[in-house]
LUMTI-938111 format. One line per field, with one value per residue (C-alpha): residue number from 0; residue in one letter; x, y, z. Coordinates in steps of 0.02 Angstrom, whole numbers. Example, Ala and Ser with C-alpha at 12.3 -4.5 7.8 and 13.67 -1.06 7.14 Angstrom:
BEGIN
pado = c(0 1) .
drenlum = c(a s) .
c1 = c(615 684) .
c2 = c(-225 -53) .
c3 = c(390 357) .
END
This chain:
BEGIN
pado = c(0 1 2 3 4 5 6 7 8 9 10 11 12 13 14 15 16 17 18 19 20 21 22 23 24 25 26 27 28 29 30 31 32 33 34 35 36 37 38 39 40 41 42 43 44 45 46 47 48 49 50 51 52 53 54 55 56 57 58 59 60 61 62 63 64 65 66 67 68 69 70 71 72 73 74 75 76 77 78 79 80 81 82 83 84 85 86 87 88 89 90 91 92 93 94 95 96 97 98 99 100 101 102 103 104 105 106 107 108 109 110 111 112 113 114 115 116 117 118 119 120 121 122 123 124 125 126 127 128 129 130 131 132 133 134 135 136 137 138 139 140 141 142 143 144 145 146 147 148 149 150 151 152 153 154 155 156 157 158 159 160 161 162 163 164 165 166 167 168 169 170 171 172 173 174 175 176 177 178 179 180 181 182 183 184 185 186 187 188 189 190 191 192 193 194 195 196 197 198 199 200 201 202 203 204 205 206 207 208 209 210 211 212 213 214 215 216 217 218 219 220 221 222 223 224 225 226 227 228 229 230 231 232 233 234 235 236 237 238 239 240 241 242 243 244 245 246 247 248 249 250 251 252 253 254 255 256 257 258 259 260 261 262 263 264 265 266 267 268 269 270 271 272 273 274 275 276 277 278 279 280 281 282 283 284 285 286 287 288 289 290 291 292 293 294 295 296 297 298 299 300 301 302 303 304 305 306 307 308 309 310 311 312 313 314 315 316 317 318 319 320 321 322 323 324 325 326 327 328 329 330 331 332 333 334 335 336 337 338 339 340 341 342 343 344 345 346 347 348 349 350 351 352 353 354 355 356 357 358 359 360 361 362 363 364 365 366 367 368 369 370 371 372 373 374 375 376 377 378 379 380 381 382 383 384 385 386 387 388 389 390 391 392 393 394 395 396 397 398 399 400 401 402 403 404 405 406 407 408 409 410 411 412 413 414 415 416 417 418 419 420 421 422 423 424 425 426 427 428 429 430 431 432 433 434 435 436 437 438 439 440 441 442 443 444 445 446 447 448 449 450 451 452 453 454 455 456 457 458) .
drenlum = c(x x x x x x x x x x x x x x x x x x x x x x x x x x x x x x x x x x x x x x x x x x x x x x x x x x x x x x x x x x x x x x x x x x x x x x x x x x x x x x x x x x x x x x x x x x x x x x x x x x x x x x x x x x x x x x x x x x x x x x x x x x x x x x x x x x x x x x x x x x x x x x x x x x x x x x x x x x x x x x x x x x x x x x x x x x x x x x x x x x x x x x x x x x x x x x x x x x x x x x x x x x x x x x x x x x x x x x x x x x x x x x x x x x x x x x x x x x x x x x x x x x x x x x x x x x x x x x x x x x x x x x x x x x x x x x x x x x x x x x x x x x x x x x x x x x x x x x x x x x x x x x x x x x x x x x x x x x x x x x x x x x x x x x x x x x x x x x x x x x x x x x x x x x x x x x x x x x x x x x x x x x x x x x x x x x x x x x x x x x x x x x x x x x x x x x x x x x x x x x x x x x x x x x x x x x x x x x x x x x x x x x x x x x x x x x x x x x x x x x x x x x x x x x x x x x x x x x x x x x x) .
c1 = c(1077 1020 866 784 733 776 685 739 594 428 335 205 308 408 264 185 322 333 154 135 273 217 54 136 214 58 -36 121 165 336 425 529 606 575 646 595 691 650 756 611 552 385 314 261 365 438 307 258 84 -72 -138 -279 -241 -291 -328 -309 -145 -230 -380 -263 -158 -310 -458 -552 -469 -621 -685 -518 -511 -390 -386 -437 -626 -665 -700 -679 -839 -772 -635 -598 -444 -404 -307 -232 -211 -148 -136 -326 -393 -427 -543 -590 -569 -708 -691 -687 -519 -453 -363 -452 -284 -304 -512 -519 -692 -651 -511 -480 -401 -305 -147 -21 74 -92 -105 108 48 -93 -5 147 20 -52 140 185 32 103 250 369 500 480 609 587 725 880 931 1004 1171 1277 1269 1341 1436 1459 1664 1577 1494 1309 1208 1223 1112 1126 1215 1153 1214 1302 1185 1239 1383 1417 1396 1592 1568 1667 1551 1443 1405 1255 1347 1273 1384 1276 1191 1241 1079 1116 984 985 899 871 732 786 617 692 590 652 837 858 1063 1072 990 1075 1244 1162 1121 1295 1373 1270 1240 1069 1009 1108 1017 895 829 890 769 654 637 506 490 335 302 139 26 -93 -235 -382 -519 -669 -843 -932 -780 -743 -812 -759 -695 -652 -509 -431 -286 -225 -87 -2 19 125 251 246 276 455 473 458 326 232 72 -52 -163 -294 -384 -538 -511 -588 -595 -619 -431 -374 -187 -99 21 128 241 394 479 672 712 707 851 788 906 750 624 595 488 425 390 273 191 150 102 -17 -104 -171 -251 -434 -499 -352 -366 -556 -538 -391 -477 -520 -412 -240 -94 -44 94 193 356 445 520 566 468 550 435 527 399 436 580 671 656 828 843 746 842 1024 1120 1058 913 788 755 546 449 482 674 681 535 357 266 139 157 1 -96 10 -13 100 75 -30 111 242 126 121 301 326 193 284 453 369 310 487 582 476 487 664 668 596 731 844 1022 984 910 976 1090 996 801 789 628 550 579 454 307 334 287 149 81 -65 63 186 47 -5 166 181 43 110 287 299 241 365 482 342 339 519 528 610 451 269 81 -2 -180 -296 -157 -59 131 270 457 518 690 785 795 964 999 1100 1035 1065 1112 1023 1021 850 758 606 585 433 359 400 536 637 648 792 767 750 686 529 423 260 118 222 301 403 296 390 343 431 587 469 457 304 264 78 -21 -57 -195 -303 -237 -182 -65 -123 -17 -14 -188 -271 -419) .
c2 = c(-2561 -2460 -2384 -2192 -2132 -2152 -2064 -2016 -2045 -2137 -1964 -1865 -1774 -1933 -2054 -1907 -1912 -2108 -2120 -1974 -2053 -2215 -2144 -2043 -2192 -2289 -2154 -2152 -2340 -2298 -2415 -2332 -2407 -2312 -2348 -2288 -2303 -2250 -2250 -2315 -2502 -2460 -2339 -2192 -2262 -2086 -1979 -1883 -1810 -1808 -1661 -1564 -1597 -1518 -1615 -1525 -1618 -1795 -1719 -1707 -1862 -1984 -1912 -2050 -2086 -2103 -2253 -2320 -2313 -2166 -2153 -1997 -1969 -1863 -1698 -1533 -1500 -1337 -1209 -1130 -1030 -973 -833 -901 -775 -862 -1037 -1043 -914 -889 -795 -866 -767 -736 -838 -625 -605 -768 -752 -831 -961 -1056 -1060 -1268 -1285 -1441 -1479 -1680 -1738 -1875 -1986 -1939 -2096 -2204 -2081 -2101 -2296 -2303 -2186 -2332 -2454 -2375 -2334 -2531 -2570 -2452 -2546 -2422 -2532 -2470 -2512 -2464 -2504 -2410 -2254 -2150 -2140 -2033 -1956 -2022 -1911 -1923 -1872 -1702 -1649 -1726 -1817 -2015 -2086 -2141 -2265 -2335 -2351 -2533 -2621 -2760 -2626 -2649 -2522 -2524 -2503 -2644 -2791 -2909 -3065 -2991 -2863 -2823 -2682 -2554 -2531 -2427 -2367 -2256 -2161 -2046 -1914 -1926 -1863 -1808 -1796 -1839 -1708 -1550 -1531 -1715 -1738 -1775 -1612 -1515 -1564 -1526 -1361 -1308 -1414 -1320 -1156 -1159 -1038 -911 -744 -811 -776 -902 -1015 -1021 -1172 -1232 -1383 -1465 -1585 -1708 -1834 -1944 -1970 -2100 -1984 -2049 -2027 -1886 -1769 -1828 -1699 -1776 -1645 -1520 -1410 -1305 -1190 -1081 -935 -833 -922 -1046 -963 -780 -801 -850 -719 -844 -875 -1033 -1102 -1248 -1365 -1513 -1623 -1732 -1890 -2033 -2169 -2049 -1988 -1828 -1782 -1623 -1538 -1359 -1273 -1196 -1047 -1104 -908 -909 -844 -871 -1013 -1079 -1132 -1302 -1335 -1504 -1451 -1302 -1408 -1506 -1329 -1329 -1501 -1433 -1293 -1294 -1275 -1428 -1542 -1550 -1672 -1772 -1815 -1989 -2005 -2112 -2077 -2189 -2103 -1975 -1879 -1720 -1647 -1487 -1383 -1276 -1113 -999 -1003 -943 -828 -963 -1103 -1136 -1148 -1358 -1399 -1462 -1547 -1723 -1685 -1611 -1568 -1595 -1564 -1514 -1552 -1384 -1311 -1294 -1288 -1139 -1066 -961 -1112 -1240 -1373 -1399 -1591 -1518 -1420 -1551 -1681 -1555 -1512 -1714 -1707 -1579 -1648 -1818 -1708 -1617 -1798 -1904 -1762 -1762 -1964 -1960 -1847 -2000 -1962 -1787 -1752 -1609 -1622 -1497 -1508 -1329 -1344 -1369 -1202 -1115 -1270 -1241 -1056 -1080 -1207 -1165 -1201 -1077 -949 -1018 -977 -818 -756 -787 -743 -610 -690 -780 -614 -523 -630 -635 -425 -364 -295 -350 -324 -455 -504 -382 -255 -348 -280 -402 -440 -584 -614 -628 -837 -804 -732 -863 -910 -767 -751 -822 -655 -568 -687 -771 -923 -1014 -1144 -1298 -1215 -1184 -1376 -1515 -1673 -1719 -1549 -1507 -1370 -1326 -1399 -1513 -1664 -1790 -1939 -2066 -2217 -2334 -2223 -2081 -1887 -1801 -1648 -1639 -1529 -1664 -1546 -1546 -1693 -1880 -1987 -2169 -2260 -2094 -2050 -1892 -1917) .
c3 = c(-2440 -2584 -2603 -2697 -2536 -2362 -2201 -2043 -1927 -1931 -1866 -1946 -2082 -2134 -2138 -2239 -2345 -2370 -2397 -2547 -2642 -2644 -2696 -2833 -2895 -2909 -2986 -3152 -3129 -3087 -2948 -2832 -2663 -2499 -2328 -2137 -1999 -1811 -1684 -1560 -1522 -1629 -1729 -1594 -1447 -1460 -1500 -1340 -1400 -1341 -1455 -1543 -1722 -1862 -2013 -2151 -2207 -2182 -2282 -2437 -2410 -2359 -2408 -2357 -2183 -2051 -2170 -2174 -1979 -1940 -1755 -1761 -1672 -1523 -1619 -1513 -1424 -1323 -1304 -1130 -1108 -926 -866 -697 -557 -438 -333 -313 -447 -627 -749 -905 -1033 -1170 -1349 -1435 -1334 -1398 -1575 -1711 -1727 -1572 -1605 -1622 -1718 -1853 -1750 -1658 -1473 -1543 -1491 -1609 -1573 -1636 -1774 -1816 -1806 -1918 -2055 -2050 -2072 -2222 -2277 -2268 -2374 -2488 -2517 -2390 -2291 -2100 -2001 -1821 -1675 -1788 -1748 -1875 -1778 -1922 -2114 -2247 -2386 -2564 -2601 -2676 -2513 -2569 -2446 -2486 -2344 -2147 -2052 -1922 -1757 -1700 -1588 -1448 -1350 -1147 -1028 -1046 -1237 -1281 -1407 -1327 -1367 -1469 -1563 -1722 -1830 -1904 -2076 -2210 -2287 -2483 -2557 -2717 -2576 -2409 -2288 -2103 -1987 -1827 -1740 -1637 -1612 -1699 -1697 -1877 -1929 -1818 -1902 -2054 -2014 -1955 -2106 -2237 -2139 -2154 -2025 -2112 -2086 -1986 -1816 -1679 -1628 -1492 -1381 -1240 -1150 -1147 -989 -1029 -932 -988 -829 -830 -752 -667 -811 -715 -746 -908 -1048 -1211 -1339 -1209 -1236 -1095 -1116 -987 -951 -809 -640 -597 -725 -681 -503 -541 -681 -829 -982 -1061 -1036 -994 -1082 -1030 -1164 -1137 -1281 -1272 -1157 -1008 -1037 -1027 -1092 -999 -977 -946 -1097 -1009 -1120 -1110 -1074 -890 -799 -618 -591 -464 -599 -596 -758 -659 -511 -587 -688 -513 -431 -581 -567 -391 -475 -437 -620 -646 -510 -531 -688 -578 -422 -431 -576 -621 -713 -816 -925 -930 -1012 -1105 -1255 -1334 -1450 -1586 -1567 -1663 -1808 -1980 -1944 -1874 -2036 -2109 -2265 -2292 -2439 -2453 -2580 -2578 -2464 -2365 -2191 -2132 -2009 -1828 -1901 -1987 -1851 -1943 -1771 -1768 -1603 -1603 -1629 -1523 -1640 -1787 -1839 -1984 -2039 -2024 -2118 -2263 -2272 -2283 -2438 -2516 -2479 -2579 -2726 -2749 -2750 -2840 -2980 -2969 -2968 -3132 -3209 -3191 -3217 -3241 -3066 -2962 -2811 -2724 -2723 -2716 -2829 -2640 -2584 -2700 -2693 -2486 -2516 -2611 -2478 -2367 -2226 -2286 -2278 -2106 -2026 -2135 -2065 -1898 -1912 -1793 -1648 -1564 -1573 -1492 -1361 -1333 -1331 -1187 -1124 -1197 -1156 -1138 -1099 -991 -1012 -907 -915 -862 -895 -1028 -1030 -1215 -1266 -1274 -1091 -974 -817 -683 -522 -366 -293 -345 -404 -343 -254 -269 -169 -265 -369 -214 -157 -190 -209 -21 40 118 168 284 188 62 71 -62 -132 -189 -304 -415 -416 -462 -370 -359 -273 -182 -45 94 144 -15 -115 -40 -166 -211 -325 -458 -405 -345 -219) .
END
C-alpha cells in the first residue's frame, strides 16, 4: 500500500502529526494520503497516562477544542508537593521552594488515552486512515539506504509459531516519509538510532519506570483538580531516587503512581513493592480508604531531557515524540512537547510534499523549525537537569545530602546494601506485620494492621 505519509503510533505526537497535515492540506487544497497504525486493539489501549497536561500544543492545533468536546475538563485547582520522611511522616513543602516548572496553574488532570482517542477521531474526520491492531513489526529500505515505510507484523501465528488456520501475512505499508512515534524505547526507533547513529555525541539517556493506578475514591475524599507530588521515602531508604504523584480527575478518580530512577544498584529494590510501601502512606492512603482499583500498569520514561535528543531527522524520516525523548523532566509532563514535535514534524513534510520530485531525502529543514519552537526553548531551558540529578553526589531539598548512583552503574552486590521491608520479600515470603494478598493472579503487598484488602480495595 502506497501512501505520502505513514505513522508509527496513534499517540499524542503522531495524531499531532496526522491531524496538522491534513489541516495543511485543506488550508492549500492539496490532497495528500496519510496512514496510522497502532499496534494496540484501539486508539489508547496502550497509553498508560493518567496525567496533568498542559495544553499549549492543543491550543495551536485545535484552537477551539472545549466546544468541540476535547476530554479535557477538570482544571488544576491545587498544587501540594510533599517531602516524605519516613513510613508515617512528611512535610509539605511551601509553593516558593517549588520551581516555577512544576507550578500547574492553566494546567488539566486528563486521561491521555481519551485525549489519544478524541485526537483520532478528529484525525479520521480529517480524512487520516487509522489503523489500530498492526504493529509496526520491521522498516522498510529504499536500495540507497532511505526509509521506504513499515511492514507489519504477520498476524494468526501458534504459540509454536507455525500458521494457524487464521494466518494473515503482513502488510507492506510505502510512504515518500515516514513518522516513527512509538513512544519510549519503541523497537523501530531504536534500530533507527543505531542504524543512523543518531545519538552521536550525545549524553546517554536516562530512564525511569513509572508504575500507575487508577482508584475510584469514595466523594468526601475526592478533591477534584488536586495535584500531589511527593519525594524522599520509600526510595531513599534503599539508596535509590524518583518520586510520587496522586491526581484528583473527575468522576471521583484519582490516577497514581511512583517514578523509579532506573540507576539503582541495590539489587533489593523492588520498584512495585515501593510503590505498595507508598500507597500506605498516611498523606496517600487517606484518598484510598474506601476506594477501588480499577486499573493499573507500567512503562518507561525517557528522562534524559535535551542532552539526550538524537539527532530527529533521518533520510526518509523523522523520529517524534517520546521516540526521540521530548519529556521535560522538571515538569514531569511532556505530552505538550511531544504533540508539538508531531506539529512540526507535519509542517517540515507537507513542505517537502509539495516540492514533488524535488523533495529532500532527509527532512533536515526540521532541525532548525524544532529550535525555534517554544518546546525547544522549554527543554533548553531545562537541559541540565537530569545530569544534575544523576551527579555522583547532589543537594537536594532542605539541604539534604545523599548518594545517586551513575544511570549507567550495574546492579551491585548484595553485600551492603539495604534491605527494606517490602523490597526484601519473594514472591511467597512473609514478614511480621505483612502478608501476600492474592487476587485474580494478582500480588499485592498490605499492612493487615492498618489496611484490610477487599477485592482491590482499601478500608
Amino acid at each position: 500500500m502506497e501512501f505520502d505519509v505513514v505513522i508509527v503510533g496513534a499517540g499524542p505526537a503522531g495524531l499531532s502529526a496526522a491531524c496538522r497535515l491534513m489541516q495543511l492540506a485543506a488550508e492549500q487544497e492539496r490532497e495528500i494520503t496519510v496512514c496510522v497504525v497502532e499496534k494496540g486493539s484501539e486508539v489508547g489501549a496502550h497509553i498508560l497516562s493518567g496525567a496533568v497536561f498542559e495544553p499549549h500544543a492543543l491550543n495551536e492545533l485545535f484552537p477551539d477544542w472545549q466546544e468541540m468536546g476535547a476530554p479535557v475538563k477538570t482544571a488544576v485547582t491545587e498544587d501540594r508537593f510533599f517531602y516524605y520522611t519516613s513510613a508515617t511522616g512528611a512535610a509539605k513543602l511551601p509553593n516558593f521552594l517549588i520551581p516555577k516548572p512544576t507550578h500547574n496553574e492553566g494546567n488539566y488532570i486528563v486521561s491521555m488515552g481519551n485525549v489519544c482517542r478524541w485526537l483520532a477521531e478528529q484525525a479520521e474526520e480529517l480524512g487520516v486512515e487509522v489503523y489500530p491492531g498492526f504493529a509496526a513489526a520491521e522498516v522498510l529500505y529504499h536500495e540507497d539506504g532511505r526509509v521506504k515505510g513499515i511492514a507489519t507484523g504477520d498476524m494468526g501465528i501458534g504459540a509454536d509459531g507455525e500458521q494457524k488456520g487464521s494466518y494473515t501475512p503482513g502488510m507492506e505499508l510505502h510512504a515518500r516519509y515516514t513518522l516513527f512515534a512509538e513512544g519510549v524505547r519503541g523497537h523501530l526507533g531504536k534500530q533507527l538510532i543505531r542504524k543512523f547513529d543518531l545519538d552521536a555525541g550525545k549524553t546517554p539517556q536516562h530512564y525511569g519506570i513509572g508504575l500507575k493506578e487508577i482508584w475510584e475514591i469514595p466523594p468526601e475524599q475526592h478533591a477534584d483538580g488536586l495535584v500531589v507530588h511527593g519525594m524522599n521515602w520509600p526510595l531513599t531508604a534503599s539508596g535509590s531516587s524518583g518520586g510520587a504523584f496522586l491526581y484528583h480527575a473527575e468522576n471521583n478518580q484519582v490516577y497514581l503512581g511512583l517514578i523509579v530512577d532506573l540507576n539503582y544498584s541495590n539489587p533489593h529494590v523492588s520498584p512495585f513493592e515501593e510503590f505498595q510501601r507508598w500507597k500506605h502512606h498516611p498523606e496517600t492512603s487517606k484518598y484510598l480508604k474506601g476506594g477501588t482499583r480499577l486499573t493499573y500498569g507500567a512503562r518507561a520514561i525517557a528522562k534524559g531531557g535535551l542532552n539526550s535528543l538524537p539527532k530527529m531527522h533521518f533520510p526518509g524520516g523523522l523520529l517524534i515524540g517520546c521516540d526521540a525523548g521530548t519529556l521535560n523532566s522538571v515538569k514531569i509532563k511532556g505530552n505538550h512537547t511531544a504533540m508539538k514535535s508531531g506539529m512540526i514534524a507535519a509542517e517540515t513534510v507537507f513542505e517537502a510534499l509539495g516540492q514533488g520530485d524535488g523533495a529532500p531525502a532527509d527532512l533536515a529543514a526540521f532541525e532548525p523549525r524544532w529550535e525555534d519552537s517554544w518546546a525547544y526553548r522549554e527543554l533548553y531551558q531545562t537541559r541540565n537537569f537530569s545530569g544534575f540529578m544523576m551527579m555522583e553526589r547532589r543537594l537536594g531539598f532542605l539541604v539534604f545530602l545523599r548518594k545517586c548512583h551513575p544511570q549507567l552503574q550495574t546492579v551491585g552486590p548484595v553485600s551492603g546494601c539495604t534491605k527494606t521491608r517490602a523490597g526484601s520479600l519473594r514472591m511467597n515470603d512473609t514478614l511480621p506485620g505483612y502478608h501476600q494478598v492474592y487476587l485474580s493472579g494478582r500480588n499485592s503487598l498490605y499492612t493487615p494492621d492498618r489496611i484490610s484488602v477487599d477485592d482491590f480495595s482499601i478500608k
